[in-house]
N, C-alpha and C positions, 0 to 999 in steps of 0.2 A: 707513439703508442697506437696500436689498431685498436679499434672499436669495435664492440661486439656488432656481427649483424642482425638485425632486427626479423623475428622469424614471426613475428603477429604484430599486424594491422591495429589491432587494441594497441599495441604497448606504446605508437606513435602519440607524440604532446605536444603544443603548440607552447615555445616559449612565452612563458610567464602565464601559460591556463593549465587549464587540464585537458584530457585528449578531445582531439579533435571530434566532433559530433558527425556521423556520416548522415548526410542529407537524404531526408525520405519525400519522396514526390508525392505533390499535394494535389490526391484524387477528389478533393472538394467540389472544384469547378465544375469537374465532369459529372458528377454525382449530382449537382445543382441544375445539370445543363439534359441529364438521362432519367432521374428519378421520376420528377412530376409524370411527364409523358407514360412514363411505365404505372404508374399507379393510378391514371386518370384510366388507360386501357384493362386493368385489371378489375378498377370498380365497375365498369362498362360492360366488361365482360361478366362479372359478377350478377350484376342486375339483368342482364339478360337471360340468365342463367336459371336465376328463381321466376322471372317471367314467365319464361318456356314451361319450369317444371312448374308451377304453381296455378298460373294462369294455362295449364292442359293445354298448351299451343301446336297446332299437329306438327310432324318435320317437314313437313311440305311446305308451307309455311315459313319458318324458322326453326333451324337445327342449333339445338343446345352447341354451346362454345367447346364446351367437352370435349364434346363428339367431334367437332371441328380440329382440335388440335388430335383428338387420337388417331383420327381419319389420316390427320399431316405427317403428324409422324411413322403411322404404318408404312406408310406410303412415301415416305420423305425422296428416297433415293427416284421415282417418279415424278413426281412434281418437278424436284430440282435438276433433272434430265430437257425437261420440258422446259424449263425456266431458263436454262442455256440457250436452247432456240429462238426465245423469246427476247434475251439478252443479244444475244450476236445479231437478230435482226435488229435492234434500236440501237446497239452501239454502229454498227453498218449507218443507218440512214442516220444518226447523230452526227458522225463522222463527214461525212459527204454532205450531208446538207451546211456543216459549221465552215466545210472548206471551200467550197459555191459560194455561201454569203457571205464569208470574210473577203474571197478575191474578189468580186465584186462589189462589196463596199469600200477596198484601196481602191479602184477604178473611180465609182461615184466621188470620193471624197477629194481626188484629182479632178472630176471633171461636172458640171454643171448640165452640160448638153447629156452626161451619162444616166444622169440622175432624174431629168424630165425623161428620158427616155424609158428608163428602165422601173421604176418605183410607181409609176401608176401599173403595170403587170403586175407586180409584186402585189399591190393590194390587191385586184385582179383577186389573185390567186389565194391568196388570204382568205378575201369573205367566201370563195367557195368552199361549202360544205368538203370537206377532205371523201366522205362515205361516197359522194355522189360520182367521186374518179377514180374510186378501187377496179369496177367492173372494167374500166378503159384500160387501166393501167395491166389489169390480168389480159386484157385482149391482146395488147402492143407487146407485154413480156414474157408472158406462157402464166404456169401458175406453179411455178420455182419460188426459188427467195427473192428474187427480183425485183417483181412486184412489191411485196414486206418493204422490203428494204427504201425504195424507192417514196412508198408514201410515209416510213417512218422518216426521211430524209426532207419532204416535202412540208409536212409538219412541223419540222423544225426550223426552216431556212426564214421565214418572215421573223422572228424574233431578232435570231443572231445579226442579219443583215438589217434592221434601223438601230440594235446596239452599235452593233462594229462602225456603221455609217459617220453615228454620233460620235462614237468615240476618237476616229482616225480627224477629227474636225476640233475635238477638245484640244486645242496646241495652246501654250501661250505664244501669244503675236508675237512677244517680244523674244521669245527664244525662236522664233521662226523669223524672224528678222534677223537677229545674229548668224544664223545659218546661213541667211541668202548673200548675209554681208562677206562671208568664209568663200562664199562660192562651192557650198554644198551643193552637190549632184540630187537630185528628185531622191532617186534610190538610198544617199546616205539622211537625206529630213527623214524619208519613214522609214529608216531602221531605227535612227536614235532618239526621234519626235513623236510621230506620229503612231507608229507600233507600241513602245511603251504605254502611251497615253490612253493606249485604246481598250489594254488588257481591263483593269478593272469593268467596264464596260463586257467584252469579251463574257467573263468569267461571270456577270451580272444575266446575262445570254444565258449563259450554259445553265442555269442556276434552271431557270424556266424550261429549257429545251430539251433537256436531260429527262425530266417526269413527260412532256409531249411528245419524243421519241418512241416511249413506251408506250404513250395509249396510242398510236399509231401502230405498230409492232401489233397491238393486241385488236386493235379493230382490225387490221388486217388478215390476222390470223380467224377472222369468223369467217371470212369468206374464203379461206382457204385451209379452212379445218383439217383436209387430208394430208397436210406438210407439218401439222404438231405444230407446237407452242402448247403456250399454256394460255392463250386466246381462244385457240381449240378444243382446249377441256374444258374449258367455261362454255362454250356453246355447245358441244358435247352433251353434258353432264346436265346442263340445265335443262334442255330438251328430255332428256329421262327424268328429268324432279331428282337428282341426288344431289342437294344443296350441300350436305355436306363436303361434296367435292368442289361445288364449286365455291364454298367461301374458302379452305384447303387452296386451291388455287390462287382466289384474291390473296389470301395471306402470304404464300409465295411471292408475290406480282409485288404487293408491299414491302419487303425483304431485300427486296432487288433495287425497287424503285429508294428508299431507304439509303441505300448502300452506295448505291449511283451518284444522289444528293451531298453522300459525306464525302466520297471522294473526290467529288471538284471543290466543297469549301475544303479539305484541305489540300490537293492541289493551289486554289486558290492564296493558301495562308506560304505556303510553303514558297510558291515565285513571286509572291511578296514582299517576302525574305526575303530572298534572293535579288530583285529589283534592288531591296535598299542599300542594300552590299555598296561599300565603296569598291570601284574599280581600280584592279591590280595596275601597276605600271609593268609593260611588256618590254 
């Protein structure tokens, strides 16, 4: 006997219940994890708001919140023009400085002589003020994106290189022993050892260098106002007193910065997954 076919999703029933419950995703967490933040900025903004208008604060001074978001959004398609330039220069030296200090932290973590050698420049380079090597950096690159890119790169590279360092050095002995005992090659310990080992670390990196990218990107863009950013408009704008524009700006610059942060934790959440995956037989 055929069986009727089934033309709705309702009429389906789970032997010996009643029909199946279709499962609704549980926005709690996110809710627990987005709300606070949003309502601690809104009171914030609230109380500034009666500040300004109550306490007669001129805008020169402080620009009502208002006026900050109406200025934004007039204005949005600017801003977020500007905010790409500002983007692409700190993803640029994010990028280049995370690929510098990783390959040289595989080098240090193979070698001791690498590491006295190389790691006192590094701090070197570190305690210097980053502002006091913009002017050099525009001398040696012209005043292109170069320069941007180069100190947003330069700001980043101390961080990720003593994570990656540490991290390429986190091994267990004892699995780095069974390796030597196989007669694993150098190149196969850190792809299956030491690489692994090293991401969390990595991503612990990025977590920091991601937001220092940017303020690098944006102090670079003061000194070099006439290539845009939205480093540009802040010095711009603040030089005329229209703070309105330039908290409109910061507000952008936090949007980004924001956005940047979520995407490596979840990049992070996601090759973590992926890490714990058992490995298919080939």
């Amino acid at each position: 006997m055929v069986s009727e076919p089934i033309s709705d999703i309702d009429q389906l029933e789970a032997p010996g219940s009643g029909r199946i419950p279709l499962a609704t995703p549980d926005i709690r967490p996110l809710l627990a994890w987005v709300l606070p933040p949003l309502i601690a900025l809104l009171l914030l903004a609230v109380a500034i708001e009666l500040w300004v208008r109550i306490g007669d604060v001129s805008i020169w001074v402080m620009p009502r919140p208002s006026g900050v978001l109406e200025n934004f959004f007039a204005d949005f398609g600017g801003y977020f023009s500007e905010g790409l330039k500002t983007l692409g220069v700190s993803l640029g030296g994010l990028a280049i400085g995370t690929a510098a200090a990783t390959l040289l932290a595989a080098g240090v973590a193979h070698s001791h002589v690498l590491e006295r050698a190389v790691l006192p420049i590094a701090i070197m380079v570190k305690v210097t003020p980053v502002v006091a090597l913009i002017p050099l950096f525009i001398i040696w690159m012209g005043h292109g994106w170069n320069p941007k890119i180069a100190i947003a790169a330069l700001i980043t590279y101390f961080p990720v290189l003593i994570n990656a360092i540490a991290g390429f050095r986190d091994v267990d002995p004892r699995m780095h022993d069974f390796f030597r005992s196989v007669d694993a090659s150098t190149w196969e310990i850190f792809r299956h050892l030491r690489l692994p080992a090293a991401v969390p670390y990595l991503f612990a990196s990025l977590k920091i260098s991601v937001t220092l990218s940017l303020i690098g990107a944006v102090v670079a863009e003061f000194f070099l106002s006439g290539q845009g950013g939205l480093g540009a408009v802040i010095w711009i704008e603040q030089n005329n007193l229209r703070l309105e524009q330039v908290f409109a700006a910061v507000l952008m610059l936090t949007l980004i910065g924001v956005t940047l942060s979520t995407a490596v934790v979840v990049a992070e959440r996601l090759l973590s997954w992926r890490l714990d995956q058992p490995v298919a037989a080939s």
